[in-house]
N, C-alpha and C positions, 0 to 999 in steps of 0.2 A: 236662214231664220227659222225656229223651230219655235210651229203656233201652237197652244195649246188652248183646246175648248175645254170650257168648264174650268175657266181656270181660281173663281170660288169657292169650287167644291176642296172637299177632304183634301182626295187625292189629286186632284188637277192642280190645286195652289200650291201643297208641297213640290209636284213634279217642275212647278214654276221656280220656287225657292232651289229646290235641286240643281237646276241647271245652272242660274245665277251665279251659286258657286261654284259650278264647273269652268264658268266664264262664256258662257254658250249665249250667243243671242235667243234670247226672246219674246215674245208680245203673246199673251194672254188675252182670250176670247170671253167676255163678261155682258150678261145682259143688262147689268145694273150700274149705273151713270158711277156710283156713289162705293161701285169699288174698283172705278180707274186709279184713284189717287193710291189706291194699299196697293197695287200693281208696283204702280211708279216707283212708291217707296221700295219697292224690292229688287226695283234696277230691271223692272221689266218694263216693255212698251204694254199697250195698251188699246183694244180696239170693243167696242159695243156691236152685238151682232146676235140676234134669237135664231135659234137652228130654223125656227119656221119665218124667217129673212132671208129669202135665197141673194137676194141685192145685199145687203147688211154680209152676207158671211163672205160672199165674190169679194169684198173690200177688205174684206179681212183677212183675208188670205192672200191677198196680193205680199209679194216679194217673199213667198213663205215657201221652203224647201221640204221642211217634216210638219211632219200634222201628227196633233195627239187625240183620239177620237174618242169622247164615250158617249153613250145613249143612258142620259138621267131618268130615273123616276123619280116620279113625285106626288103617287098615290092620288092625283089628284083630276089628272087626264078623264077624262069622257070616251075617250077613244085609246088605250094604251096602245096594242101593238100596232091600229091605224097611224097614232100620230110619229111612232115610230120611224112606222115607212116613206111619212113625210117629209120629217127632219133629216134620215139618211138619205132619200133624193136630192134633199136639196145641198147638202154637204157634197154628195158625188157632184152633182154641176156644177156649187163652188170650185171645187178640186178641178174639174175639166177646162176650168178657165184662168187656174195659176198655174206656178211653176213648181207646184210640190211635186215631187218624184220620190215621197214616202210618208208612209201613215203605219204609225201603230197605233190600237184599237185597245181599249178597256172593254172587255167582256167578261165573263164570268163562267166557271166550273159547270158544266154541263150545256155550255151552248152546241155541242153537238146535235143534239135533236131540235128536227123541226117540227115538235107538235108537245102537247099535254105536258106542256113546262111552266107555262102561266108566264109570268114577268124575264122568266128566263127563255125567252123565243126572241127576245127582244136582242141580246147577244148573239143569237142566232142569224137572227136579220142583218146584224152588223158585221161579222164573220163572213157576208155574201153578198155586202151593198156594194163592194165595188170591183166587183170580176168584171175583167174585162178591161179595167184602164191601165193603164201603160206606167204603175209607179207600186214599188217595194210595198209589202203589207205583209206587218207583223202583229198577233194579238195576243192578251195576257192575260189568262182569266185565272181568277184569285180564287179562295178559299171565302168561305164566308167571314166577312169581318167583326173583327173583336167591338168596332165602334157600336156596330147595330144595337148590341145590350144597353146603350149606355141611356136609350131615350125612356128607358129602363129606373134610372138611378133617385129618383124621385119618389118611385112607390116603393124600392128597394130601403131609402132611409126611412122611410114615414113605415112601413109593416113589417121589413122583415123578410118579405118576400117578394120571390122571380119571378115576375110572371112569364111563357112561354109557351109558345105554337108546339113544341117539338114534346115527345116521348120525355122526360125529365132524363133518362139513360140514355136515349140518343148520341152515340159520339157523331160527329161533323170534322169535317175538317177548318180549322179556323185561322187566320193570319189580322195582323194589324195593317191596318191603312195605307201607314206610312215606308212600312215596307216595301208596298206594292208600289208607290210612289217612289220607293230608289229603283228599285226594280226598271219602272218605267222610263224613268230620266235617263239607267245607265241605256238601255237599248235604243232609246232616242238617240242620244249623243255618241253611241259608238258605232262604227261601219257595219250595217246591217244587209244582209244582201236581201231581205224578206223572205217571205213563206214561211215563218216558221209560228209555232203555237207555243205561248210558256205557260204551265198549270201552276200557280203560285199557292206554295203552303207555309203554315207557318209553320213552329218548333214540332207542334201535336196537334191531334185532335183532341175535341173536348165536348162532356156535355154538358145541357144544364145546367147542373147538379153540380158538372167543375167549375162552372159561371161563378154561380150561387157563393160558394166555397169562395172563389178569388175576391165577389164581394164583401164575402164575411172574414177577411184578414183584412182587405184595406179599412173597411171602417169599423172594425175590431167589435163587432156585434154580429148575433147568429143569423145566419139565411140561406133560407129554405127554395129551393124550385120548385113553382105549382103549374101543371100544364093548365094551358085555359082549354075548358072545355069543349071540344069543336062545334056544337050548336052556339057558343056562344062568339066565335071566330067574326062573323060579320057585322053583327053590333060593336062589339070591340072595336076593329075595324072602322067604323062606321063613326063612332065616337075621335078618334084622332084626325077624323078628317080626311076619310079614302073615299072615293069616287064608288061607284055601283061597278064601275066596270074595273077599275083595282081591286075592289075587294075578290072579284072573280078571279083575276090573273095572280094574285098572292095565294089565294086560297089554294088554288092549280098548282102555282108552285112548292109550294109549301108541302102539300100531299105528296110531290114526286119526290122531294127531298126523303121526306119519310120512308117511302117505298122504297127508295133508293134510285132512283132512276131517273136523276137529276146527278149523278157523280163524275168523277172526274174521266178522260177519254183512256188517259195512261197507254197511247199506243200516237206513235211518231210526233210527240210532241215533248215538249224539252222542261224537264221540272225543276222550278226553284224553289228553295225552303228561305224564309224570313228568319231573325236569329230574335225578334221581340217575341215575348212568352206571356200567354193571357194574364199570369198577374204584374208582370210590368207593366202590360195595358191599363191594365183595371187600377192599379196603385195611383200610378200619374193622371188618370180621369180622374178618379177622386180627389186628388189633392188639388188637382186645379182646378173640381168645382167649388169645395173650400174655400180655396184664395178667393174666388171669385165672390163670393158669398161674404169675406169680410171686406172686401172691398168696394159692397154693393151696402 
């Protein structure tokens, strides 16, 4: 049985849908009563269980062979890379009391270093919460994703313009979601011996500026990339609803991104490239906020 945590998010519910149609058992880890039944409908089992539930995830991982593991933010934490540490113990003692004998890991581009990464320490921690137990561990750490722009797409049609943490010419390297999600499903389901590290990218890098650009073809009007200006980084921040101590650990991040020193490891690790191209991204979010929008 192949469990998969987070199995509402993005990339957790496609890796669910993925396997489905591989024909792969399996049961999806949700903390919300009220998305068992979208589980079901997709022909997966279903179990409720908060990473900070060490009883709740023990039960949910019963008769489970592979685990699929991420460590969520949610800008909202009081404690980020504390409650981190909590939520990964308590998955390692889940784990030490089933019969999973493999785990791959959702981490991210630069969880190599263990310090002055901000929200990406948190990959870090997950990369090294369970040395030591006796089962296969493989992790996959992506590119930055095309989705992150999209909470974007509101200020984008009302002005015109990007707003943006980064340099507007910044290249990054960037992939789509769902990519990372086949990505994931195939290494789940195929005979993995462990130890290994995948860097996932997409087609290109891109900046800003190419953002901007991909917006201004899907909704056929002009936009612009404006970087926000960094004194004004934690109001902004602050405004969407990020904790005092997110705003720190983004900030942190965010800076080494810049610096560069948040990049990819590019030594004994295994790179896959995505074949979705940020204006395919960008196209298909637009039209199905649209739909959405005449059918609201």
């Amino acid at each position: 049985m192949n469990i998969i945590q987070g199995a509402s998010g993005q990339v957790g519910s496609a890796v669910v849908a993925n396997l489905v149609k591989k024909g792969e058992p399996v049961k999806g880890i949700v903390r919300n009563r009220e998305k068992v039944e979208q589980l079901k409908k997709q022909g997966a089992e279903a179990a409720i269980a908060d990473v900070f539930d060490q009883q709740a995830l023990t039960e949910a991982l019963k008769n489970g062979s592979t685990l699929f593991v991420i460590t969520p933010e949610t800008g909202k934490g009081e404690d980020v890379i504390g409650d981190t540490k909590k939520s990964l113990t308590n998955i390692r003692e889940a784990i030490k009391k089933s019969k999973v004998k493999k785990m791959v890991g959702l981490s991210s581009m630069g969880a190599q270093y263990d310090k002055g990464t901000g929200n990406l320490l948190m990959s870090y921690l997950l990369e090294h919460a369970f040395n030591g137990l006796a089962i296969e561990q493989s992790y996959i750490r992506p590119a930055y994703y095309y989705s992150n722009w999209l909470a974007y797409l509101p200020v984008v049609k009302e002005s015109g313009t990007l707003p943006t943490f980064y340099p507007v010419d910044l290249s990054i390297p960037m992939i789509s979601p769902m990519d990372v999600a086949k990505f994931a499903s195939d290494i789940i389901s195929n005979d993995d011996s462990g130890g290994k590290i995948y860097e996932v990218y997409g087609p290109a890098s891109h900046t800003s500026a190419d953002v901007a650009d991909a917006f201004s073809k899907a909704l056929h009007r002009d936009v612009k990339a404006k970087q926000i200006p960094r004194h004004q980084w934690p109001s902004t921040l602050k405004k969407i609803g990020f904790s005092e101590d997110a705003i720190k650990n983004f900030i942190e991040m965010t800076d080494a991104v810049i610096a560069g020193s948040a990049h990819a490891e590019n030594e004994g690790t295994i790179v896959l490239k995505g074949n979705t191209t940020l204006q395919q991204y960008i196209n298909n979010a637009v039209t199905n906020s649209l739909l959405i929008q005449k059918e609201q």
